[in-house]
N, C-alpha and C positions, 0 to 999 in steps of 0.2 A: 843372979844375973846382974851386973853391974854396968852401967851404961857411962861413957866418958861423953863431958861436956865441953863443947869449948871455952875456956879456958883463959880471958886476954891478959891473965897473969903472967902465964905460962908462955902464950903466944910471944909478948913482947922479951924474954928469955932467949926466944931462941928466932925471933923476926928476922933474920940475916939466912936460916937457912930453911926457914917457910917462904919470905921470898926470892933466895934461889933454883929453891924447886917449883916454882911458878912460874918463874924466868924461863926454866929449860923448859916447862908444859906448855906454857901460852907462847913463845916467843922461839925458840930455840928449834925446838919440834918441827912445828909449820913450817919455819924459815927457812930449815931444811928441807921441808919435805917439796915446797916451795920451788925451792932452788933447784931439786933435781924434776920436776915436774916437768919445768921450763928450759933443763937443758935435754933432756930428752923429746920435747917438743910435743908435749901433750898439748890437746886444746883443751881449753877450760873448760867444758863441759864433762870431759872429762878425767880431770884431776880434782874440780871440784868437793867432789863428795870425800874421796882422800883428805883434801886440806883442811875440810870442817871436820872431820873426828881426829885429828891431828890438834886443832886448835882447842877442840874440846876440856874442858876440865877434866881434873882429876876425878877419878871415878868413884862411886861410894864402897867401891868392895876392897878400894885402898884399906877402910876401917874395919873391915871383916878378915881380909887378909892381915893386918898388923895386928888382930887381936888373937888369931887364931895361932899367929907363928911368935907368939909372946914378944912381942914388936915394941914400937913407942908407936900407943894409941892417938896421944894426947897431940902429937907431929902428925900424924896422917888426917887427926878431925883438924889442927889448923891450916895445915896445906891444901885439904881438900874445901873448906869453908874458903879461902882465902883464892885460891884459882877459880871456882866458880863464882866470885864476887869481882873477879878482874877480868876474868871471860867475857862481860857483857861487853868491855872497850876493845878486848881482843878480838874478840870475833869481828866486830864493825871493821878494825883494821886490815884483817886478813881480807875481809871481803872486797874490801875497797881495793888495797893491794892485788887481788887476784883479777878482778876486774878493769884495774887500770891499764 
């Protein structure tokens, strides 16, 4: 069993498309989901629960799934390490955003 670690060697290789699949998880996602929330005139109570697993990081079975279907392991542990670490400002935004 071989276990992949992140990697900032690697990471900074290919930083251009680890953050723009963090672009479309944390920003793109929501923004949409967002957008149609409010044009179909939901109250925020409820769409909210929508927008937060929307804004949510990438999920850990990313690396199970990429390992299983002989994937690039080494993209899925930095995109997922990498949107969970920008999630903390994403989510603050979304919120604020949802509630303003």
């Amino acid at each position: 069993m071989s276990i992949t670690l992140l990697s900032f060697e690697l990471m900074q290789l290919r930083i251009l498309r680890v953050l723009g699949s963090s672009f479309m998880k944390l920003f793109l996602l929501p923004g949409l989901g967002f957008t149609l929330y409010r044009v179909f005139g939901l109250a925020i109570q409820d769409y909210l629960p929508g927008l937060i697993l929307l804004a949510s990081p990438t999920a850990t079975i990313t690396y199970v799934m990429a390992k299983e279907m002989n994937g690039d392991t080494d993209f899925a542990v930095a995109a997922l390490s990498t949107s969970t670490m920008l999630s903390a400002v994403t989510f603050s935004l979304w919120l604020h955003i949802a509630a303003g």
